[in-house]
mmCIF file of the N, C-alpha and C atoms, coordinates in Angstrom:
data_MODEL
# 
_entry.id   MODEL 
# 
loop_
_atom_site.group_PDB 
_atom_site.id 
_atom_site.type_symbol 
_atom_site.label_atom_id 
_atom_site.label_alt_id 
_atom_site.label_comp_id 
_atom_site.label_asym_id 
_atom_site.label_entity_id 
_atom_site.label_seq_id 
_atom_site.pdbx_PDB_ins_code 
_atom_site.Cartn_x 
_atom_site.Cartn_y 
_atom_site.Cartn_z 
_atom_site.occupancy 
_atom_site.B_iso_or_equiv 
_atom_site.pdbx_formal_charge 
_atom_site.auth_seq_id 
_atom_site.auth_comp_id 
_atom_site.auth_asym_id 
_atom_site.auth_atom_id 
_atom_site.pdbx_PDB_model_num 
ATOM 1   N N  . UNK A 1 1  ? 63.077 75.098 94.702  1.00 0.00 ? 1  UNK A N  1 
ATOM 2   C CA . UNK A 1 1  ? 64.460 75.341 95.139  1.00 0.00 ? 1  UNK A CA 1 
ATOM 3   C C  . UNK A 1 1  ? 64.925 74.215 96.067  1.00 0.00 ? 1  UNK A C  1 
ATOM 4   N N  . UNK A 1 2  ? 66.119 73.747 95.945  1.00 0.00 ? 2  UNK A N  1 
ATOM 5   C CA . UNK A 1 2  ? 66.892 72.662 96.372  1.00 0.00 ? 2  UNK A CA 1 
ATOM 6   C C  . UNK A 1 2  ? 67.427 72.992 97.825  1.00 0.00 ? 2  UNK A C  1 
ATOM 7   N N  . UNK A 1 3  ? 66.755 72.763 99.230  1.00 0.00 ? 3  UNK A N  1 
ATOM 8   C CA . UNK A 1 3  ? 67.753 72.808 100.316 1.00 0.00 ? 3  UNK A CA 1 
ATOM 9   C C  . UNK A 1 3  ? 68.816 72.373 100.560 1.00 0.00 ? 3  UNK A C  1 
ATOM 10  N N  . UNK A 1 4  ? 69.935 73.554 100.321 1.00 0.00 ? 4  UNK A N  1 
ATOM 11  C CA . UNK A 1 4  ? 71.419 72.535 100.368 1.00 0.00 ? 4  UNK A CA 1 
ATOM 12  C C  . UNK A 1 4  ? 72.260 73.633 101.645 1.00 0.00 ? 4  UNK A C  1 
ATOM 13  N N  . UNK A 1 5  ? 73.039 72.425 102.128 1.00 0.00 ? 5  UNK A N  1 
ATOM 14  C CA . UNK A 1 5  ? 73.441 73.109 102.970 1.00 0.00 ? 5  UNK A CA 1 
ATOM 15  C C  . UNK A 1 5  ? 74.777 74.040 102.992 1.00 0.00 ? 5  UNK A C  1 
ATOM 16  N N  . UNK A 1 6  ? 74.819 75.137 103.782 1.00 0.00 ? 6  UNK A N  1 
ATOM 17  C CA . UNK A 1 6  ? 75.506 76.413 103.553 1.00 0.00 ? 6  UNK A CA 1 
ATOM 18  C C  . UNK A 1 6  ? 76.956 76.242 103.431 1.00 0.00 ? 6  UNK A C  1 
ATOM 19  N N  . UNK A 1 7  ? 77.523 76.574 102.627 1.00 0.00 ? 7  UNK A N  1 
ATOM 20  C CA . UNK A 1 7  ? 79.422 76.276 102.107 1.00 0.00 ? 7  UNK A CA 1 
ATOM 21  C C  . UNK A 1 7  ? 79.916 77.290 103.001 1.00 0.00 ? 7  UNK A C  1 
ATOM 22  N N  . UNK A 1 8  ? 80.861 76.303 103.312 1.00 0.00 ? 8  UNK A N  1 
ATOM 23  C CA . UNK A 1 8  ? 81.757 76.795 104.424 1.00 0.00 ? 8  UNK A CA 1 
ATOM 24  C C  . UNK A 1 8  ? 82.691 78.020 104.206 1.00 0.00 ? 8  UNK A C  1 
ATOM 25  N N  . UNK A 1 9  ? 82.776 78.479 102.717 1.00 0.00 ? 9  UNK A N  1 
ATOM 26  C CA . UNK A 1 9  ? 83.481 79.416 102.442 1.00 0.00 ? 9  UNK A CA 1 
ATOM 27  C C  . UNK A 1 9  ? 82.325 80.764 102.587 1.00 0.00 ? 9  UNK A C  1 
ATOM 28  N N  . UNK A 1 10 ? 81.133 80.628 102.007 1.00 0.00 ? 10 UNK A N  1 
ATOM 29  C CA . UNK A 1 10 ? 80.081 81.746 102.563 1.00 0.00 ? 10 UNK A CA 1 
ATOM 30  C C  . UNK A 1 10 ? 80.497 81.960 104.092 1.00 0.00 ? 10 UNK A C  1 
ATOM 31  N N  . UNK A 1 11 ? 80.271 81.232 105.031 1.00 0.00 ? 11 UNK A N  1 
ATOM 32  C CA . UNK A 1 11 ? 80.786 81.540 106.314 1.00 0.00 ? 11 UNK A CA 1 
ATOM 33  C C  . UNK A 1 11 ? 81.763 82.008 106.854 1.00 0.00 ? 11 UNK A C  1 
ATOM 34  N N  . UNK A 1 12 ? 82.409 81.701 106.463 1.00 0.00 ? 12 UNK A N  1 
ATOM 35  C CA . UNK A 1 12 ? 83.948 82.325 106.886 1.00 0.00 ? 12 UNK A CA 1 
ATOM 36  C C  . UNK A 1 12 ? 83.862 83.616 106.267 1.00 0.00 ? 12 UNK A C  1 
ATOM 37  N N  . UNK A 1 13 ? 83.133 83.650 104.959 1.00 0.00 ? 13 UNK A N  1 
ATOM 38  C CA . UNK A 1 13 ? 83.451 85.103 104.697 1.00 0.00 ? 13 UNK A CA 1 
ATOM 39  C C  . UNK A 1 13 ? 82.476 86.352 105.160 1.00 0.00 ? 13 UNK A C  1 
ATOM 40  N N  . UNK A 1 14 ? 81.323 85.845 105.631 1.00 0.00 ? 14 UNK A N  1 
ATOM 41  C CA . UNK A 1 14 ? 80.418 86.385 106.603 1.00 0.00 ? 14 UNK A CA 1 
ATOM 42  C C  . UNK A 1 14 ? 81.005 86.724 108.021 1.00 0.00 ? 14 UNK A C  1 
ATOM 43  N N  . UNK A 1 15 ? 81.986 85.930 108.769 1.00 0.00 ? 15 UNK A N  1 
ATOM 44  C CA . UNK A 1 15 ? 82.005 85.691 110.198 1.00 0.00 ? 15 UNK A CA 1 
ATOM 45  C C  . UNK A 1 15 ? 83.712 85.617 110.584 1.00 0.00 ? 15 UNK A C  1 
ATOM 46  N N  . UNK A 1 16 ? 84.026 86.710 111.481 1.00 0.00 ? 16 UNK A N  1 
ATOM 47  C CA . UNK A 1 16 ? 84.998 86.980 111.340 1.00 0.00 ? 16 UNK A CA 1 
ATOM 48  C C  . UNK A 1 16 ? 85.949 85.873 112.361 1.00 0.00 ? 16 UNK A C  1 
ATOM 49  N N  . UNK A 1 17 ? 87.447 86.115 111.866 1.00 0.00 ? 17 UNK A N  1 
ATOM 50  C CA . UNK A 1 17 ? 88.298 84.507 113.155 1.00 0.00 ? 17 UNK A CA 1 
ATOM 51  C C  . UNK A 1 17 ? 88.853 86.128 113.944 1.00 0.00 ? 17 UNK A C  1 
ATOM 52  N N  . UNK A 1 18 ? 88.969 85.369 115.123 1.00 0.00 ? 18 UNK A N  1 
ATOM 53  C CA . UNK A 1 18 ? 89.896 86.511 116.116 1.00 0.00 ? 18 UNK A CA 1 
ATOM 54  C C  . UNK A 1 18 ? 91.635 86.198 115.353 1.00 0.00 ? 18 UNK A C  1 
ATOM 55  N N  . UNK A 1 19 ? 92.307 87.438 115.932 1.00 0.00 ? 19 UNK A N  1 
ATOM 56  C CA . UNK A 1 19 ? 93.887 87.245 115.421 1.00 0.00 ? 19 UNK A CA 1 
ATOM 57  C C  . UNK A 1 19 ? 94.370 86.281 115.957 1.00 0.00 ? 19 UNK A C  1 
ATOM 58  N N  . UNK A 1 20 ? 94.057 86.699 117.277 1.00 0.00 ? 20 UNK A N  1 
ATOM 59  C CA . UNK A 1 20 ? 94.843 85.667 118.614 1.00 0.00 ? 20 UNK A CA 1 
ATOM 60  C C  . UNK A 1 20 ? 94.922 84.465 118.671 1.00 0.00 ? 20 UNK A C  1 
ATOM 61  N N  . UNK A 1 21 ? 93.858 83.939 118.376 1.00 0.00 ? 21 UNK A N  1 
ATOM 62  C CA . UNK A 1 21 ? 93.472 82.054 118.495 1.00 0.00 ? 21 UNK A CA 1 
ATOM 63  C C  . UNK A 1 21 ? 93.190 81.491 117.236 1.00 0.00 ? 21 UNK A C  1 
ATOM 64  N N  . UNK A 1 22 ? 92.785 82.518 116.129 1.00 0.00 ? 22 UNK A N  1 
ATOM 65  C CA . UNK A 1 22 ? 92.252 81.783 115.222 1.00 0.00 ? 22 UNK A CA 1 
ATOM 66  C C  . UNK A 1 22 ? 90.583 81.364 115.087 1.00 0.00 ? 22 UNK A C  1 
ATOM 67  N N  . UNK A 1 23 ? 90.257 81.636 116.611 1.00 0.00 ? 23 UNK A N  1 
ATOM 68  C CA . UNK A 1 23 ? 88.429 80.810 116.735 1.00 0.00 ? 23 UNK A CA 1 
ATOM 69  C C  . UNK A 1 23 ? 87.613 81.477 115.547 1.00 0.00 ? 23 UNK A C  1 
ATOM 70  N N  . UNK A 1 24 ? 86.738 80.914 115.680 1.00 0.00 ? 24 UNK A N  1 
ATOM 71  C CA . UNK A 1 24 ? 85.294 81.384 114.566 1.00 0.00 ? 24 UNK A CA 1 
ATOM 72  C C  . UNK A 1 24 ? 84.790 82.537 115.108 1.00 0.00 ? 24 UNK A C  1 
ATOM 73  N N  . UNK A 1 25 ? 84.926 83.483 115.138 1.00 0.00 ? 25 UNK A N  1 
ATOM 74  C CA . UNK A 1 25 ? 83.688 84.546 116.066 1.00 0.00 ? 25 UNK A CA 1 
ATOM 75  C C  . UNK A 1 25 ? 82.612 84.765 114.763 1.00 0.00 ? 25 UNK A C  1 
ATOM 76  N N  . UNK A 1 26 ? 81.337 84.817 115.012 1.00 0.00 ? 26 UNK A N  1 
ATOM 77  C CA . UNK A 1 26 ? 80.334 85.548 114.399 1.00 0.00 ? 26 UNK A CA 1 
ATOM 78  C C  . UNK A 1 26 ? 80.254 87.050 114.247 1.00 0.00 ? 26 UNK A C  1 
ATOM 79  N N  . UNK A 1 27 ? 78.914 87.565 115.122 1.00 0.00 ? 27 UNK A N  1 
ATOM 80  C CA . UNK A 1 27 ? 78.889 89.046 115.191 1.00 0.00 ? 27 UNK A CA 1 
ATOM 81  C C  . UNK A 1 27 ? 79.279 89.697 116.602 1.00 0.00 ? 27 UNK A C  1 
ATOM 82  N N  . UNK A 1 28 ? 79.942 88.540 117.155 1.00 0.00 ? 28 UNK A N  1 
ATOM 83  C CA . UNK A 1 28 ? 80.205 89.710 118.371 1.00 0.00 ? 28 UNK A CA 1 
ATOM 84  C C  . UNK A 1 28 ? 81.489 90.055 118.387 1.00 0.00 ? 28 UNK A C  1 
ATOM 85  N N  . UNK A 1 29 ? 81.699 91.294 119.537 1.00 0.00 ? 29 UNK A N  1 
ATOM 86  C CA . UNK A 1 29 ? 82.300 92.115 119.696 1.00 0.00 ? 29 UNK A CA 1 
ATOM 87  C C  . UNK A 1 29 ? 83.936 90.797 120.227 1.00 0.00 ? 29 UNK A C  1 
ATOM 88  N N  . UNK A 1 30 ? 83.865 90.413 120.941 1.00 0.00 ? 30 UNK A N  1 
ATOM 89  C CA . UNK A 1 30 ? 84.834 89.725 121.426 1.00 0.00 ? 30 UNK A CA 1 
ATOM 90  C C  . UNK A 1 30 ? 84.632 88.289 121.231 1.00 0.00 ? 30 UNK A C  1 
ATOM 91  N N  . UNK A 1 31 ? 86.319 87.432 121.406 1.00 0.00 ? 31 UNK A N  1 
ATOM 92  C CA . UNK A 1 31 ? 86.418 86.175 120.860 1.00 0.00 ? 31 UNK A CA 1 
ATOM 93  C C  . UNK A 1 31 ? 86.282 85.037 121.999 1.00 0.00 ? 31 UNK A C  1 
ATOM 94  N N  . UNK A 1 32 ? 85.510 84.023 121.821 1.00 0.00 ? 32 UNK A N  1 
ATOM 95  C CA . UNK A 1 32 ? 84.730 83.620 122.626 1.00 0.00 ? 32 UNK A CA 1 
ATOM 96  C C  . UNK A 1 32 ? 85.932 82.791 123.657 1.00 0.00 ? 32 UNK A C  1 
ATOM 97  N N  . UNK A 1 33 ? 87.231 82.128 123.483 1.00 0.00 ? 33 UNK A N  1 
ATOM 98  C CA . UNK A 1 33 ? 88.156 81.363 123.528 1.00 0.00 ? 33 UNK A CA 1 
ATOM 99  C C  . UNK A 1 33 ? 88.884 82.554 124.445 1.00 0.00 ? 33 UNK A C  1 
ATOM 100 N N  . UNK A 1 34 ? 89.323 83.446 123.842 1.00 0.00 ? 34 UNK A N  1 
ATOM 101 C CA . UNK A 1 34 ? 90.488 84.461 124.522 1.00 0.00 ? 34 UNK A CA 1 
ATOM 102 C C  . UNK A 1 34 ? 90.216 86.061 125.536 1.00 0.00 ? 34 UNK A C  1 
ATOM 103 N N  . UNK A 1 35 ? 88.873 85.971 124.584 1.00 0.00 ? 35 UNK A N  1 
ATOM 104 C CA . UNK A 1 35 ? 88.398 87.202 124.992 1.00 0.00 ? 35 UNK A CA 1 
ATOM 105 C C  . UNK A 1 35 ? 88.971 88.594 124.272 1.00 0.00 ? 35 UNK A C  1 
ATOM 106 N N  . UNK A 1 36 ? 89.329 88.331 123.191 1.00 0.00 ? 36 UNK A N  1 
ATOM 107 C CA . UNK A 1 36 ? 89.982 89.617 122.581 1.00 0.00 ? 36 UNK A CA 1 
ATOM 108 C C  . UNK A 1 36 ? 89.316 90.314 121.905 1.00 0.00 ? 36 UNK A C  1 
ATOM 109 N N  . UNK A 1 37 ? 89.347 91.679 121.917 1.00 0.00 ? 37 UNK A N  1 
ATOM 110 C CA . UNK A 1 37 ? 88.161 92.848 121.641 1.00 0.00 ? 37 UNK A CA 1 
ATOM 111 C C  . UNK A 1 37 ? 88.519 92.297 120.171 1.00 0.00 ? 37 UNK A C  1 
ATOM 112 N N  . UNK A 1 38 ? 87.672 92.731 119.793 1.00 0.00 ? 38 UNK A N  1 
ATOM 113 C CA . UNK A 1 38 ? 87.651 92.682 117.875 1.00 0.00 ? 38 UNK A CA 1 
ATOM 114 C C  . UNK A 1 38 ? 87.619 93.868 117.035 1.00 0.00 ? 38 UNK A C  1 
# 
């Protein structure tokens, strides 16, 4: 198997953006930039 690296569309669709800013959040609860509950 070929190590290739992970497409950016898998991610985004794994990892949620806050409303507010737009940032990348992963799995947490709040957005790292604004602080907005999720």
């Amino acid at each position: 198997m070929v190590a290739r690296p992970r497409s950016k569309a898998k991610i985004a669709k794994r990892s949620k953006r806050c409303e507010k800013c737009g940032a990348l959040i992963g799995r947490q609860t709040r957005c790292r930039k604004c602080h907005k509950r999720q």
